[in-house]
N, C-alpha and C positions, 0 to 999 in steps of 0.2 A: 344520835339524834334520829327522828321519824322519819319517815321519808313524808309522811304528812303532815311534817312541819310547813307553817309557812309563815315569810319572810314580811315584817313589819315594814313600815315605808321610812322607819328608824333606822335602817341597819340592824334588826333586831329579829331572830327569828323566835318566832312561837310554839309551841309543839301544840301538835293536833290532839286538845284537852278541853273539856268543858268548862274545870275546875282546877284552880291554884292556890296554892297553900300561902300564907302570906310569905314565907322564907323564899318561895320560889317567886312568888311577884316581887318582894325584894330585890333579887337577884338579879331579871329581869331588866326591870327598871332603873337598878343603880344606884337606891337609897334604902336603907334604913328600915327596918319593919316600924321604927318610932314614926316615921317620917309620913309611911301610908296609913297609919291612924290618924297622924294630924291629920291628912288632906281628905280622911272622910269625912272628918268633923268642918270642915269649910265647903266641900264640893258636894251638896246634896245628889248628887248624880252619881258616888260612888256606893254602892250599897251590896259591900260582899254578904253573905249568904251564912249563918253561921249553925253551926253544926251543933248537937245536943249537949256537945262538953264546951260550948261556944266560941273553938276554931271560926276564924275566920276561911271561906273557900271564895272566893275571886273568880267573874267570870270572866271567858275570854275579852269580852266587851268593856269590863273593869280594868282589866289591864291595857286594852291599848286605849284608854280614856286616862289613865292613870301616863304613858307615855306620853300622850299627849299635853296633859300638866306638867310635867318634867318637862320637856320639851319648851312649854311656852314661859315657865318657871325659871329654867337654868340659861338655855339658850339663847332666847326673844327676852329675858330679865324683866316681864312683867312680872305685876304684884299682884300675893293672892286675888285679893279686888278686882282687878282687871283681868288674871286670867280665866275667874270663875263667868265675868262677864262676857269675854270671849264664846268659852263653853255654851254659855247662855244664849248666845248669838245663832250659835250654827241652829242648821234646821232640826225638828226634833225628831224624823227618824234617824240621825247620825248620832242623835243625846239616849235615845230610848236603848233603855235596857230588856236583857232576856229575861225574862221569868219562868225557868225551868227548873221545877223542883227535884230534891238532891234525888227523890225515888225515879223521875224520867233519866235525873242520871245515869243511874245505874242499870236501869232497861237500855236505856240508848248506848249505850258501853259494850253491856255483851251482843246487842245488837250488831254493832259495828264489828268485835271480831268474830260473830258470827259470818258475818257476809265477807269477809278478809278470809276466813276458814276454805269457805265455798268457792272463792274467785281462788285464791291457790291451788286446790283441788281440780277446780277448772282445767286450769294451768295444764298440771299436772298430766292430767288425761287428754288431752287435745294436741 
């Protein structure tokens, strides 16, 4: 695990990722890659990102919005009904999603071991 993982208010840790493939938000979450197709088709709020061979990638944002229906689903034993109007409830910077596209992805990626490069090197010399 990363050491820039971090830890879900789940019990659940994340890894420091922009993007999740559904088997890994699967796995994650606890259910079923069937299971998070259903819940995009009821939770207009979940809107993974899908890639040219039309992969599904999941932002970090999707996924703890996705624990968070498991959560109010399995746990709290609301009904989709209620816990989409839950979701609907809270304020909408806690609902709004990222819109970063897959090309910032990939800038911001090598970005970041760029700057991990640099800060060990740092390290290194000091």
């Amino acid at each position: 695990m990363s050491e820039r993982a971090t830890q879900h208010d789940a019990g659940i840790t994340l890894p420091d990722k922009l993007y999740f493939k559904i088997g890994e938000v699967a796995d994650l979450v606890g259910v079923k890659p069937y299971v998070l197709r259903y819940w995009e088709s009821e939770f207009s709020i979940i809107k993974p990102t899908k890639t040219k061979s039309r992969h599904r990638l999941y932002r970090r944002k999707d996924v703890e919005t996705l624990l968070h229906i498991k959560r109010l689903l399995h746990d709290e034993r609301f009904t989709i009904e209620g816990a989409r109007k839950r979701i609907k409830s809270l304020p909408k910077d806690e609902r709004r999603q990222g819109q970063l596209p897959l090309v910032d992805r990939t800038y911001r990626s090598v970005l970041a071991r760029i700057k991990n490069d640099i800060e060990a090197l740092h390290r290194m010399l000091s």
